[in-house]
C-alpha positions in Angstrom: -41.1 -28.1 -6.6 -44.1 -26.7 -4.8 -44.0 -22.6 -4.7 -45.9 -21.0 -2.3 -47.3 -17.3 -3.6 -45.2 -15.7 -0.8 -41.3 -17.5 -2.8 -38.9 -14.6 -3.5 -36.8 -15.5 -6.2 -33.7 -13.1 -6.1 -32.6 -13.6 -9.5 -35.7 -11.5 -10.4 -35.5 -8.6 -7.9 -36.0 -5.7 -8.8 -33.2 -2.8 -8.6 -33.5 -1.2 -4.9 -33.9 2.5 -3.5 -30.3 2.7 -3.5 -29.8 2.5 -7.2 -32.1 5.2 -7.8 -30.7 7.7 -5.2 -26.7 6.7 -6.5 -28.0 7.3 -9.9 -29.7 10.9 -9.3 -26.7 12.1 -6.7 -25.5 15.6 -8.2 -23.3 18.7 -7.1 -24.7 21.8 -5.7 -22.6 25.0 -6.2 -22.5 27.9 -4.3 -23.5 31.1 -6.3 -20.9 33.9 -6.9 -21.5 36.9 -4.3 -21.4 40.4 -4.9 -18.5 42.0 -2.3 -20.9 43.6 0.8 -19.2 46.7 0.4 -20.4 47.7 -3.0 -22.5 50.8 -2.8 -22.7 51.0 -6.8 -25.7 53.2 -7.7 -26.5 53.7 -11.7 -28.7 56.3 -11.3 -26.1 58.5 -9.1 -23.2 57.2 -11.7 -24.9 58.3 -14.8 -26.5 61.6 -13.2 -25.7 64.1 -15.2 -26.0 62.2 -18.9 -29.5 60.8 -17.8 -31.1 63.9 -16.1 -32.9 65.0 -19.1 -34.7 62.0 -20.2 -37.1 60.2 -17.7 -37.1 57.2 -19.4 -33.1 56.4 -18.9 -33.8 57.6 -15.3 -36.8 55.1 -14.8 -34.4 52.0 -16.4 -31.4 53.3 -13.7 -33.7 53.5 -11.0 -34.8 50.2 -11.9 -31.5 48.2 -12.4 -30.9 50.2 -8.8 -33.9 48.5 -7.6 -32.9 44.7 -8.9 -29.3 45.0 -7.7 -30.6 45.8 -4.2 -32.9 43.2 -4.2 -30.3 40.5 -5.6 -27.8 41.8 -2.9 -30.4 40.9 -0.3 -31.1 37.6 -1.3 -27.2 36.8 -1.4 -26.4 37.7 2.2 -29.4 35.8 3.5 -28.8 33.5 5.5 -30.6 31.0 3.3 -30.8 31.8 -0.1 -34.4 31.9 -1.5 -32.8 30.5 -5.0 -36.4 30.8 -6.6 -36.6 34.8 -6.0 -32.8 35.2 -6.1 -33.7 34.2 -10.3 -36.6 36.2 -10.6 -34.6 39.4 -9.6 -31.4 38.3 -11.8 -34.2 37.9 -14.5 -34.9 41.2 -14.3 -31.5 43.0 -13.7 -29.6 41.5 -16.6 -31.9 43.0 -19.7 -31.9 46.5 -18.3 -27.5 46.0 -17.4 -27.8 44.9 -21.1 -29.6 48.1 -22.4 -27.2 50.4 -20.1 -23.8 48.7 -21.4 -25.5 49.1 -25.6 -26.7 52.5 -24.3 -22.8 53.7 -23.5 -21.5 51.2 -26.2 -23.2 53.3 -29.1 -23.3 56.9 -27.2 -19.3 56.9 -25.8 -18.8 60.9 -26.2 -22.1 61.6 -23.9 -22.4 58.6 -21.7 -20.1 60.1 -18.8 -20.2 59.2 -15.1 -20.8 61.5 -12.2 -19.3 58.7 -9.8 -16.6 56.1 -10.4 -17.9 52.4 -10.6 -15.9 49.7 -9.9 -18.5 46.2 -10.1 -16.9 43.6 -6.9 -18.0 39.9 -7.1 -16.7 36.6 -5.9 -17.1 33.1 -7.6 -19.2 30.3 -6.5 -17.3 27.9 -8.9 -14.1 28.4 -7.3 -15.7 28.2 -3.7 -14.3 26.2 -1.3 -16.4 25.2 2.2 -13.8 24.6 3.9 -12.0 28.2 3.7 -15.3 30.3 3.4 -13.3 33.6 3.3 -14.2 34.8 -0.1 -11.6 37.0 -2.5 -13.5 39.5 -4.4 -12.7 40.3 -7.8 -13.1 44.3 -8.9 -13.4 45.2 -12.3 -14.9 48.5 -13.9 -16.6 46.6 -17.0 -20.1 47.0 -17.2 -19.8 43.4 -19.2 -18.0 42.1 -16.3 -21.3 42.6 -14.3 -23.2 41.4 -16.9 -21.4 38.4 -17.3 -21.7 37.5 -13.7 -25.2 38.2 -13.4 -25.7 35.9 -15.9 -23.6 33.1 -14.3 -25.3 34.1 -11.2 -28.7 33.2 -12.6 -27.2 30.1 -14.5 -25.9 28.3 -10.5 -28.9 29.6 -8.7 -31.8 28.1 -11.8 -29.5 24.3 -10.8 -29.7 25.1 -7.4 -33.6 25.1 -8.1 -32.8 22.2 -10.0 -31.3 20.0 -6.6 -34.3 21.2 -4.6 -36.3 19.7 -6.9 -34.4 16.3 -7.1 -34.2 16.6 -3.2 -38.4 16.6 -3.5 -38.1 13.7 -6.0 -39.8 15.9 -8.9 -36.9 14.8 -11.4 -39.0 16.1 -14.7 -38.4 19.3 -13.2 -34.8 19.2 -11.9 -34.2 17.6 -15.4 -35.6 21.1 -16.6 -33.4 23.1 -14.8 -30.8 21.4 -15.2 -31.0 21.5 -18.7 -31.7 25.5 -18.4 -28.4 26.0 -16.6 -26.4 23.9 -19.5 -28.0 26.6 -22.4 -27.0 29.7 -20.0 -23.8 28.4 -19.8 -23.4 27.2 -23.0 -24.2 31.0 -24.2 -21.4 32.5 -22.1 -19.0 29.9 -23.2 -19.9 30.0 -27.2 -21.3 33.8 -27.5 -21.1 36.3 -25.4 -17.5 36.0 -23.6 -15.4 34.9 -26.5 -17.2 38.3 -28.0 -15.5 39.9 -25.3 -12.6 38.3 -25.0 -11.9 39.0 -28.8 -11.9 42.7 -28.0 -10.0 42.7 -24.9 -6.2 42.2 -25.2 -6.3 43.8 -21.1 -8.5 40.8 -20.2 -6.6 38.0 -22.0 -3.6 39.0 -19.8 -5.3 38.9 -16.8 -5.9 35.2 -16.9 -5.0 34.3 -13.1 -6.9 36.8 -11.5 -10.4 36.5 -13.5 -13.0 34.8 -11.2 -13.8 30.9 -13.0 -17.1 32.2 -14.7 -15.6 34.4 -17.0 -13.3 32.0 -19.0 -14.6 30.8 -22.2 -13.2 27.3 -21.4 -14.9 27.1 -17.4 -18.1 27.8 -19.2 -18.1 25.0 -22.2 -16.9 22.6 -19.4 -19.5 23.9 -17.1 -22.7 23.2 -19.9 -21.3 19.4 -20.7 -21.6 18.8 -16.3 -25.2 20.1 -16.7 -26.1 18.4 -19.0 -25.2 15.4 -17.5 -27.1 16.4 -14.3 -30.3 16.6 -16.8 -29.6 13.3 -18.5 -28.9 11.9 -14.6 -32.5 13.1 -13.6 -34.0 11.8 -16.9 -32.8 8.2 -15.7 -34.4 8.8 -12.3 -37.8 10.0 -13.7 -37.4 6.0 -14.9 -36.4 4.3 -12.2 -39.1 6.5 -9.6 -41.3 4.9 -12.0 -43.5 1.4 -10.8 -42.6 -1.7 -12.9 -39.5 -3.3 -14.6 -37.6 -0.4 -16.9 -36.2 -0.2 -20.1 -32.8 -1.7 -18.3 -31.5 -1.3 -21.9 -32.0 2.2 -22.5 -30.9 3.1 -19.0 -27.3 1.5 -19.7 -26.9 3.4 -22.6 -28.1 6.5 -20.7 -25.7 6.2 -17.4 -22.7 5.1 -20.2 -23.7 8.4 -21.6 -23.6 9.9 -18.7 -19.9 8.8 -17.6 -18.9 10.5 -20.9 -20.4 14.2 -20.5 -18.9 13.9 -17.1 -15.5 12.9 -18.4 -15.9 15.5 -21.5 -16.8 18.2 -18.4 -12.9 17.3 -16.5 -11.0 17.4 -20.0 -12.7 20.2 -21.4 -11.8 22.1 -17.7 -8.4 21.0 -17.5 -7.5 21.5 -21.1 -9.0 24.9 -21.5 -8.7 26.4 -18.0 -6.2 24.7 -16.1 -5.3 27.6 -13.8 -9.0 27.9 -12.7 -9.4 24.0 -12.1 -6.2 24.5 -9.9 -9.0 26.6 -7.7 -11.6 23.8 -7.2 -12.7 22.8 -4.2 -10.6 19.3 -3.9 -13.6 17.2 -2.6 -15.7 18.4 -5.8 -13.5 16.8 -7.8 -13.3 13.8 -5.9 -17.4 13.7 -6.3 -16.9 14.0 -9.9 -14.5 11.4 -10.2 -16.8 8.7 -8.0 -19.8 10.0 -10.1 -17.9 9.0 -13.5 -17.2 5.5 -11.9 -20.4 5.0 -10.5 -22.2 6.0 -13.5 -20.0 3.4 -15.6 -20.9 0.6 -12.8 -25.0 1.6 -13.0 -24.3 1.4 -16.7 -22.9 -2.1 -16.9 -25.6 -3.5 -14.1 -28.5 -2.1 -16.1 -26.6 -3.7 -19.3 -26.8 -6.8 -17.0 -30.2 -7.0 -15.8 -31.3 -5.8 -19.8 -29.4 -9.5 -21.0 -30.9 -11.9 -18.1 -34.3 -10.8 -18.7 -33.5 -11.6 -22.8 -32.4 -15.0 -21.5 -28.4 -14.0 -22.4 -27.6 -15.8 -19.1 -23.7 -15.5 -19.3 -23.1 -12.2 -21.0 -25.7 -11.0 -18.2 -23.2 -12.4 -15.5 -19.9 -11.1 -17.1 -21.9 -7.2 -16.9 -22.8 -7.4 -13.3 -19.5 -9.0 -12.7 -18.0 -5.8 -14.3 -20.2 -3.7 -12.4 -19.3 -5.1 -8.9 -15.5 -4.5 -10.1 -16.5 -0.7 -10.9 -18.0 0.0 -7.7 -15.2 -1.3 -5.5 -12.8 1.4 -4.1 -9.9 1.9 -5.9 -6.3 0.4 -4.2 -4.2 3.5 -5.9 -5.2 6.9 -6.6 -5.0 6.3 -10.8 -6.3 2.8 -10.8 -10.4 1.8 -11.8 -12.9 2.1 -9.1 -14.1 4.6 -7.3 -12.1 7.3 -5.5 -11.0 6.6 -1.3 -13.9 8.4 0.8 -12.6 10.3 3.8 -14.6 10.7 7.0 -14.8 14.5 6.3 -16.1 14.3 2.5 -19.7 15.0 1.8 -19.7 11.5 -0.3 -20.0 10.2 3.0 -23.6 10.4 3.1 -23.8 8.4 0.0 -22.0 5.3 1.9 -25.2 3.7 2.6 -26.7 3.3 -0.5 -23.3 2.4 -1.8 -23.3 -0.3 0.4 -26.6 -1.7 0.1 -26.0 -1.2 -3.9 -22.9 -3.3 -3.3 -24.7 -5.8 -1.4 -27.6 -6.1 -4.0 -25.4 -7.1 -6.6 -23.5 -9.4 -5.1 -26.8 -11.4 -4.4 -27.9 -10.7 -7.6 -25.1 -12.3 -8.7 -24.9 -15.0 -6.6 -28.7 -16.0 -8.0 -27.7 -15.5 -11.0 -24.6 -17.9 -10.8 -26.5 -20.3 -9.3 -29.1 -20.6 -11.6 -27.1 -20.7 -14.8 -25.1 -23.6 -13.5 -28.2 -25.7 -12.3 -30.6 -24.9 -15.5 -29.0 -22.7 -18.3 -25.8 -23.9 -18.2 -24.6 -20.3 -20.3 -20.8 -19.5 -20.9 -20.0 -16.8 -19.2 -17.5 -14.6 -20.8 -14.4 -13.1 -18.5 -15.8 -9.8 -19.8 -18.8 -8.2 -21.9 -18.5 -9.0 -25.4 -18.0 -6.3 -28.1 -21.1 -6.6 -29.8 -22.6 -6.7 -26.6 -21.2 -3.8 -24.8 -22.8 -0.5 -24.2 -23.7 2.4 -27.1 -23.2 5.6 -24.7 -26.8 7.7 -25.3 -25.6 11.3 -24.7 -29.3 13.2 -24.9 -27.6 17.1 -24.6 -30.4 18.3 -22.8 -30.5 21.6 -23.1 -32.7 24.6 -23.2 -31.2 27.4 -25.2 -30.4 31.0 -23.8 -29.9 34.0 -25.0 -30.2 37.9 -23.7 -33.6 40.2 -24.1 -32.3 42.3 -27.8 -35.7 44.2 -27.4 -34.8 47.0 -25.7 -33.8 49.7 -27.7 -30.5 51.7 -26.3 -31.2 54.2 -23.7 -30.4 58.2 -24.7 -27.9 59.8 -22.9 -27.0 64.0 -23.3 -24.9 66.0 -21.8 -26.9 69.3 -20.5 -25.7 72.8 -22.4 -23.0 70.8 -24.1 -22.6 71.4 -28.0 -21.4 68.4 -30.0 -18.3 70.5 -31.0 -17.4 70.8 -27.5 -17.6 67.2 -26.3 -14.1 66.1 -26.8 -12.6 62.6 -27.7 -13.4 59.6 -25.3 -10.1 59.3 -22.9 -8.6 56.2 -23.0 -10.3 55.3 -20.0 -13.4 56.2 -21.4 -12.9 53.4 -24.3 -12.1 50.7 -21.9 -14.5 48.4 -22.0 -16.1 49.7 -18.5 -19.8 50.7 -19.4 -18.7 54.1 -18.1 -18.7 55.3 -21.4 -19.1 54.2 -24.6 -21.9 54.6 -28.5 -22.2 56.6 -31.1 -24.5 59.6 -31.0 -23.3 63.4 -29.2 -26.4 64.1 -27.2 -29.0 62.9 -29.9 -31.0 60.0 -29.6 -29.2 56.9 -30.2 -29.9 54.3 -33.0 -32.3 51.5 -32.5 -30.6 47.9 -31.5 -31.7 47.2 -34.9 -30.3 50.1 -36.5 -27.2 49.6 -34.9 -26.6 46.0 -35.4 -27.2 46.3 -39.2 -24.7 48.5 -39.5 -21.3 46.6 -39.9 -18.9 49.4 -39.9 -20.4 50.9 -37.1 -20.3 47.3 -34.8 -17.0 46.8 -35.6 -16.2 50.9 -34.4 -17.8 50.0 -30.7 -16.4 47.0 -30.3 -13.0 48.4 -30.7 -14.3 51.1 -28.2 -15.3 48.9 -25.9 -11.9 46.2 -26.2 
């Protein structure tokens, strides 16, 4: 047979736009919101305890300054995600040095103004019922915590603008930055709260989704799928055939983190997964299943090209039974599509994806039964099937410790005359909370060398 240098032969083609773009889709979340109404001002609050010492008024003044600013970029119209981080990167060392400047001063550290912090999720956030329900708490950690889970959605949002301009590296990069913020508040700092705070632990169903310890591991094992997702794309964006091989074992891994992200939600925080937006979860669930399908096809096109004509067959067989749409609501396949879910946009290059593989196969059938005469197994063998490659991309996270606690005095006050801290006082509320009675506080240093003394302020603050 004469081939003229213009013959296609579609056993050989190589994997189309549409397995690129199925393989890099991802979930963008909206960021929590602080409530409009909030006039909280830390310079005004802490007044009197801070008049005598311009450096405490110069870190108030600036946390002032950063919480404006962050307030701005939230009721935007568009939120500018890049300088929404910049300020957040800011605000949440000097909220840090404020909550260990009341934490080791509790007898001087009094407020001129009650503060009550008022946010509301952007985990729990539903589009379709875009009323939001703020949250009030008087915890200075409670502000910190969301500042910090504020900065962790709106780095991933930076993330999917990036894999929207096709620069994967980077979205890759952010990605795996949001998993180590997250992975902080879920291992560190809120089960250190949470130890301390029997009030908080009984408040379960009213706490906003990024304050639970198990929200937050769940949350890190999603994104760092989303990184090990982009990784594959920086592959496939690539010119030439890929490491098919390595980029089944990398969408197999992929299935799993995402399937470790819903067990790890339900099992830990089953009140707050209640809260999800519906047609996020029905994202995740088509994103498992696809995954698992991209998985077995790039096992397929791995074995054909290593002349394993039938196993190649049974994968892509398995793969074209993966991406069908499921007949029930438990059984395999992907997840029903309504006309109002925003997987619609993805219908496309799920049907072109379908369509390649079905030619693929067809080829592929063909050929083996006219030249390599293969037996095809009903299903990928054992010792063929895929080894999941979970990467755990991640960049690790943790707060600025270099800032030394602020001093705090209370003007013509003795230290015998400054009395106990109320019970108020000694909730943990950043209102008031430390050590010293008008002196200078103890260095972060200082302070966290002493054992007897942590364990004090931490009861303080619980």
């Amino acid at each position: 047979m004469i081939m003229s240098d213009n013959y296609f032969d579609p056993s050989s083609a190589s994997h189309p736009d549409s397995v690129l773009r199925l393989s890099s889709a991802v979930h963008r979340f909206a960021i929590p919101f602080i409530n409009p109404k909030d006039q909280i001002s830390f310079e005004a609050s802490f007044n009197t305890c801070s008049k005598s010492h311009s450096n405490t008024i110069a870190a108030l003044q600036q946390a002032d300054n950063r919480r404006r600013e962050i307030k701005a970029a939230m009721a935007s119209g568009k939120v500018i995600h890049s300088s929404l981080s910049t300020s957040l990167a800011e605000y949440i060392p000097v909220v840090n040095q404020i909550l260990l400047s009341c934490k080791f001063q509790p007898e001087v550290a009094r407020l001129d103004k009650h503060v009550v912090f008022s946010w509301s999720s952007g985990i729990e956030y539903n589009k379709h019922n875009k009323s939001r329900e703020f949250s009030d708490s008087e915890a200075l950690m409670f502000e910190l915590v969301l500042s910090i889970a504020t900065y962790a959605l709106s780095e991933s949002n930076i993330g999917c603008d990036s894999c929207v301009d096709g620069d994967f590296p980077r979205a890759s990069r952010q990605f795996a930055k949001t998993a180590g913020i997250f992975q902080y508040l879920g291992e560190d700092m809120l089960p250190n709260w949470m130890a301390n705070s029997v009030q908080h632990a009984e408040l379960e169903n009213q706490t906003l989704a990024e304050t639970r310890v198990g929200v937050c591991l769940a949350m890190q094992h999603l994104y760092m799928a989303m990184a090990q997702q982009m990784a594959v794309a920086t592959v496939l964006a690539k010119p030439g055939t890929p490491n098919y091989a390595l980029l089944g074992k990398l969408s197999s891994g992929i299935a799993a983190e995402m399937d470790t992200f819903v067990t790890t939600f339900r099992s830990k925080s089953p009140v707050h997964m209640s809260r999800i937006d519906p047609a996020f979860l029905t994202l995740i669930t088509f994103l498992i299943n696809i995954q698992h399908s991209l998985g077995l096809y790039f096992l397929g096109r791995s074995l054909w090209l290593n002349s394993e004509y039938g196993v190649a067959i049974a994968a892509i067989s398995e793969a074209t039974v993966a991406a069908r749409t499921r007949t029930t609501p438990t059984g395999r396949g992907l997840p029903e599509i309504e006309s109002t879910s925003p997987l619609q946009s993805l219908l496309p290059e799920l049907s072109n994806y379908r369509k390649h593989m079905a030619s693929l196969l067809q080829s592929w059938e063909k050929d083996n039964m006219l030249v390599y005469f293969n037996k095809v197994p009903p299903s990928v063998p054992a010792d063929k099937a895929l080894k999941p490659i979970r990467l755990k991309k991640i960049e690790e996270y943790c707060l600025d410790m270099t800032k030394d606690p602020l001093p705090f005095s209370l003007p013509g006050v003795c230290d015998q005359q400054i009395s106990s801290p109320t019970k108020l006082e000694n909730k943990s509320n950043g209102s008031n909370a430390g050590s010293s009675k008008g002196t200078d506080p103890p260095s972060y240093d200082d302070a966290m060398t002493n054992s007897s003394f942590q364990e004090q302020v931490d009861s303080d603050l619980a």
